[in-house]
PyMOL CGO cylinders between C-alpha atoms (Angstrom):
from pymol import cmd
from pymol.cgo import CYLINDER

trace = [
    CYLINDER, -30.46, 16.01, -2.75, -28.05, 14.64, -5.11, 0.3, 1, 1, 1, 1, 1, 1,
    CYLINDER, -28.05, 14.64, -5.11, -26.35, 11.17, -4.39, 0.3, 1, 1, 1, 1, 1, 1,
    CYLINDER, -26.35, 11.17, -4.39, -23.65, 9.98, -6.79, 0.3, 1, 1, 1, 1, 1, 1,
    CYLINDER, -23.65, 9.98, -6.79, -23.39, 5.87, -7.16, 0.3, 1, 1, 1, 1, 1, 1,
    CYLINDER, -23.39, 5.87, -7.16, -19.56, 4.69, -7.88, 0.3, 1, 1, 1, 1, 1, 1,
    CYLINDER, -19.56, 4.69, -7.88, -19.18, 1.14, -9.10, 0.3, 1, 1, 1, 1, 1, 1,
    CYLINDER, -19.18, 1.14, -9.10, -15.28, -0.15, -9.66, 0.3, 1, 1, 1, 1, 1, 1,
    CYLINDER, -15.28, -0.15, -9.66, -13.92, -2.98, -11.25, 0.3, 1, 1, 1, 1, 1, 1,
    CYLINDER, -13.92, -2.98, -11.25, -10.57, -4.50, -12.20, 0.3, 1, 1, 1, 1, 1, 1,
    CYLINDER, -10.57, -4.50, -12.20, -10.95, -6.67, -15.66, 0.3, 1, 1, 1, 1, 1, 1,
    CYLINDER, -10.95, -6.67, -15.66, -8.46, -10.09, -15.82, 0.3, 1, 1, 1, 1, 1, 1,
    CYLINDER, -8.46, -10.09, -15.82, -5.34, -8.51, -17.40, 0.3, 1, 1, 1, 1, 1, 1,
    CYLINDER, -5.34, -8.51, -17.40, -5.98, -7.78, -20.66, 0.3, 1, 1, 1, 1, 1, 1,
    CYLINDER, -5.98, -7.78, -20.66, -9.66, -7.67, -21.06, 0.3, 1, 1, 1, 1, 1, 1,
    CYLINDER, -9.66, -7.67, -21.06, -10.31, -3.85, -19.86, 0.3, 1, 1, 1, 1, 1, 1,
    CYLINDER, -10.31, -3.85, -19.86, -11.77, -3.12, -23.24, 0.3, 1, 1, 1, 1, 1, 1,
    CYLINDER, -11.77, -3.12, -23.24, -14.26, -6.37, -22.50, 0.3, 1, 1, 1, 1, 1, 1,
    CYLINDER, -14.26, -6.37, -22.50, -15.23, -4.64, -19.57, 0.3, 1, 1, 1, 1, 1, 1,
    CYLINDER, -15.23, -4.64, -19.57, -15.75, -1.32, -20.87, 0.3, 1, 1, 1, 1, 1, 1,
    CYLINDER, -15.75, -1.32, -20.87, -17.79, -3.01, -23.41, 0.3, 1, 1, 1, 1, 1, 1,
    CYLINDER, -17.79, -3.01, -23.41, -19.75, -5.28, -21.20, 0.3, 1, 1, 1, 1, 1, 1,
    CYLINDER, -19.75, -5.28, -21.20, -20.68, -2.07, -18.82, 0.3, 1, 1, 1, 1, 1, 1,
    CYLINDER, -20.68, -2.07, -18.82, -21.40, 0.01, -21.75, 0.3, 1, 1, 1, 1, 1, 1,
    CYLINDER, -21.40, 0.01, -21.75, -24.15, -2.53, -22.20, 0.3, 1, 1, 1, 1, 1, 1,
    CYLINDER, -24.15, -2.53, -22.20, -25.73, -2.38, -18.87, 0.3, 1, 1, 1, 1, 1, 1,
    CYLINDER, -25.73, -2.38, -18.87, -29.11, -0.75, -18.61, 0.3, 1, 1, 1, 1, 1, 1,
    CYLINDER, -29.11, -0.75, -18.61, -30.75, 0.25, -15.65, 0.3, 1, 1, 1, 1, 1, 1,
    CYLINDER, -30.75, 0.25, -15.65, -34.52, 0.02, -15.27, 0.3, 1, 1, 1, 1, 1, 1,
    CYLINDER, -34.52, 0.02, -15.27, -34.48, 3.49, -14.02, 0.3, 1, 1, 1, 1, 1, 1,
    CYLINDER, -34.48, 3.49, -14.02, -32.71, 6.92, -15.61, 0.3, 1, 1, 1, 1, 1, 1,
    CYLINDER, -32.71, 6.92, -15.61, -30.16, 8.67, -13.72, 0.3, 1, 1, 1, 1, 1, 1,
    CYLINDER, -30.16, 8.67, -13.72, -29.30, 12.22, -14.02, 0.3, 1, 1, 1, 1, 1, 1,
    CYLINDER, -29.30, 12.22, -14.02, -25.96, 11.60, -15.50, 0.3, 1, 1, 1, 1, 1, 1,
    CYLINDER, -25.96, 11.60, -15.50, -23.94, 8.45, -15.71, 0.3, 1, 1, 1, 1, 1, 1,
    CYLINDER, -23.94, 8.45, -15.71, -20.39, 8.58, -16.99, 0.3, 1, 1, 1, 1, 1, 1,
    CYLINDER, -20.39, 8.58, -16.99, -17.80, 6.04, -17.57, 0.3, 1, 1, 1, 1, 1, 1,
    CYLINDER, -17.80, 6.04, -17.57, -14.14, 6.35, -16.82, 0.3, 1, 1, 1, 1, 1, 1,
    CYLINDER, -14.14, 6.35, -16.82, -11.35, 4.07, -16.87, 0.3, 1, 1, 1, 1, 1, 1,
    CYLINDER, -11.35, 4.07, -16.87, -7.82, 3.39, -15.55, 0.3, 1, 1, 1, 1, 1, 1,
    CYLINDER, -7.82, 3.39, -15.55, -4.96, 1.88, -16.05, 0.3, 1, 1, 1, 1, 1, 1,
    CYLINDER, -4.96, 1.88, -16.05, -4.57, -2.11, -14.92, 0.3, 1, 1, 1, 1, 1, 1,
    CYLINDER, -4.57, -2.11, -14.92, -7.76, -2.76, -16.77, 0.3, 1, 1, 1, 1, 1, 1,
    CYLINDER, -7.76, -2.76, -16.77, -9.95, -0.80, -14.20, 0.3, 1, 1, 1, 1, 1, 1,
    CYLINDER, -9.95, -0.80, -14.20, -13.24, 0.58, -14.88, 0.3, 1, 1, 1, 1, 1, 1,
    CYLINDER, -13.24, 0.58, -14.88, -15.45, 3.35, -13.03, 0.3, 1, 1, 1, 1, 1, 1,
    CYLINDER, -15.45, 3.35, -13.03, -18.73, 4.07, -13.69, 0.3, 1, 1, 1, 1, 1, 1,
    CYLINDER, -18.73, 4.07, -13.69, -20.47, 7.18, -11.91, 0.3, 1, 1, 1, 1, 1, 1,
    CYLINDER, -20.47, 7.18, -11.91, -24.30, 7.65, -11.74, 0.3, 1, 1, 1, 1, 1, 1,
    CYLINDER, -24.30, 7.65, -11.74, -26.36, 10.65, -10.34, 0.3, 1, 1, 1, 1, 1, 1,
    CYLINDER, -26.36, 10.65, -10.34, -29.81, 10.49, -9.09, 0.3, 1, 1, 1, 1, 1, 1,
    CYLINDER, -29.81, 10.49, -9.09, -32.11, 12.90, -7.31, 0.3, 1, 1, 1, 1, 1, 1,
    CYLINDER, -32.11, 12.90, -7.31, -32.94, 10.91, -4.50, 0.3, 1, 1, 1, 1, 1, 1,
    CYLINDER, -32.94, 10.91, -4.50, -32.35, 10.54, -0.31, 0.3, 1, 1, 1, 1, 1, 1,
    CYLINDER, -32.35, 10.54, -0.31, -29.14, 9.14, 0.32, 0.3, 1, 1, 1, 1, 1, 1,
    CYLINDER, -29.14, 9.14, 0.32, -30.71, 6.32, 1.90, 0.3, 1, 1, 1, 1, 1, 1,
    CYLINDER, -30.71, 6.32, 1.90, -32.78, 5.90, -1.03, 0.3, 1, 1, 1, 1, 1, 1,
    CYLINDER, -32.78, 5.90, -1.03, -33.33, 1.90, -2.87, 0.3, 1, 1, 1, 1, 1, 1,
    CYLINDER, -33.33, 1.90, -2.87, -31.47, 3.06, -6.49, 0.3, 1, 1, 1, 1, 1, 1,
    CYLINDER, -31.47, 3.06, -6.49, -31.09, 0.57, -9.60, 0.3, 1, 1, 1, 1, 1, 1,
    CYLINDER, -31.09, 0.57, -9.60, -27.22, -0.72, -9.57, 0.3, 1, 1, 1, 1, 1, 1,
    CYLINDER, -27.22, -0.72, -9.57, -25.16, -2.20, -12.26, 0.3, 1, 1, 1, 1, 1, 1,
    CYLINDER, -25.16, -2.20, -12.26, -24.33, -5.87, -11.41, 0.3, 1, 1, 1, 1, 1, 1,
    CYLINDER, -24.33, -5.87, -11.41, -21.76, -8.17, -10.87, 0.3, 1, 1, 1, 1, 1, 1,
    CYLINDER, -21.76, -8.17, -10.87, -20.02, -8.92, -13.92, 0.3, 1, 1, 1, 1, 1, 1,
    CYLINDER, -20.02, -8.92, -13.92, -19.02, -13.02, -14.85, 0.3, 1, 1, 1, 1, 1, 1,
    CYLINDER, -19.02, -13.02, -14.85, -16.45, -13.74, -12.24, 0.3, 1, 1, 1, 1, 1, 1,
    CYLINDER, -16.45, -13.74, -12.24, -13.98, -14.95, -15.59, 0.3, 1, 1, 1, 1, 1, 1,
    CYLINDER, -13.98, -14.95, -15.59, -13.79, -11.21, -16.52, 0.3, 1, 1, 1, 1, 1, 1,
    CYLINDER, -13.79, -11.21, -16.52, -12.44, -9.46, -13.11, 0.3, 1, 1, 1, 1, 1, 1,
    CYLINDER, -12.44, -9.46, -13.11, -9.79, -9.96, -10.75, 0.3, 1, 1, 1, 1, 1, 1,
    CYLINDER, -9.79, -9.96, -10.75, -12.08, -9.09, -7.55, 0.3, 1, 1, 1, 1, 1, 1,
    CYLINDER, -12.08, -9.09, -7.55, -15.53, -8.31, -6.60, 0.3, 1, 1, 1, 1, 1, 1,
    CYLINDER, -15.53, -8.31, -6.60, -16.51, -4.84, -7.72, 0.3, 1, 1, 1, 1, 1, 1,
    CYLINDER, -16.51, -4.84, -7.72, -16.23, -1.90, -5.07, 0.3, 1, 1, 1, 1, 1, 1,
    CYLINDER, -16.23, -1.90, -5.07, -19.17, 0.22, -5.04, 0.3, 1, 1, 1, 1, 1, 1,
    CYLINDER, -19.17, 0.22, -5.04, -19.47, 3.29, -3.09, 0.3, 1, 1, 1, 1, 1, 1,
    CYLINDER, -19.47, 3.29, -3.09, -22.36, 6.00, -2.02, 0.3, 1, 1, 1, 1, 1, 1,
    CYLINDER, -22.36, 6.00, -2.02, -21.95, 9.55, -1.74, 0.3, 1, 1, 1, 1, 1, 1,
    CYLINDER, -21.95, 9.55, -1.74, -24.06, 12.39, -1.59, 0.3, 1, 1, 1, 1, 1, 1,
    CYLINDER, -24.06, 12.39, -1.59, -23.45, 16.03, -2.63, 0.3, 1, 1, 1, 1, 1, 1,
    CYLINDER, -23.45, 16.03, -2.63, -23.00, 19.13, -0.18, 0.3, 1, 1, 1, 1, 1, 1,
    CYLINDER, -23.00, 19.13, -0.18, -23.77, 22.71, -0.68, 0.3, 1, 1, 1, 1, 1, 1,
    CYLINDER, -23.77, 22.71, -0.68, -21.18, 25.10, -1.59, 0.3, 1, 1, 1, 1, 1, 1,
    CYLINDER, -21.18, 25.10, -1.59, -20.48, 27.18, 1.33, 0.3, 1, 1, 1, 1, 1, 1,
]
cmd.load_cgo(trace, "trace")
């Protein structure tokens, strides 16, 4: 089973391109199948990461960034992926 890992945050006005930056230089201490990185306008900033795992399964996150550089805690969400009909 694939299960995708969304993580969302809104940078302070102004400071999307710190956030980009400061995700860009998040490792985690395991290797997904694919991460990407998208972003949005009002300084927001997706990141995507796919693992071959249960959907239950304990996966490596990317953290909390410094409360100074976003407007809001970051939204994370789980999903996992279903079979073409």
């Amino acid at each position: 089973m694939t299960v995708a890992l969304m993580w969302e945050a809104r940078a302070v006005e102004g400071r999307g391109e710190e956030l980009l930056a400061w995700v860009r230089t998040q490792d985690l201490p395991a290797r997904p199948l694919r991460r990407e990185v998208l972003r949005a306008p009002q300084d927001r900033v997706l990141v995507i990461t796919w693992w071959d795992a249960a959907y239950d399964a304990d996966l490596p996150e990317l953290p909390e960034p410094d409360g100074e550089l976003v407007t809001r805690a970051v939204h994370r969400w789980r999903f996992e992926s279903v079979p073409e009909d």
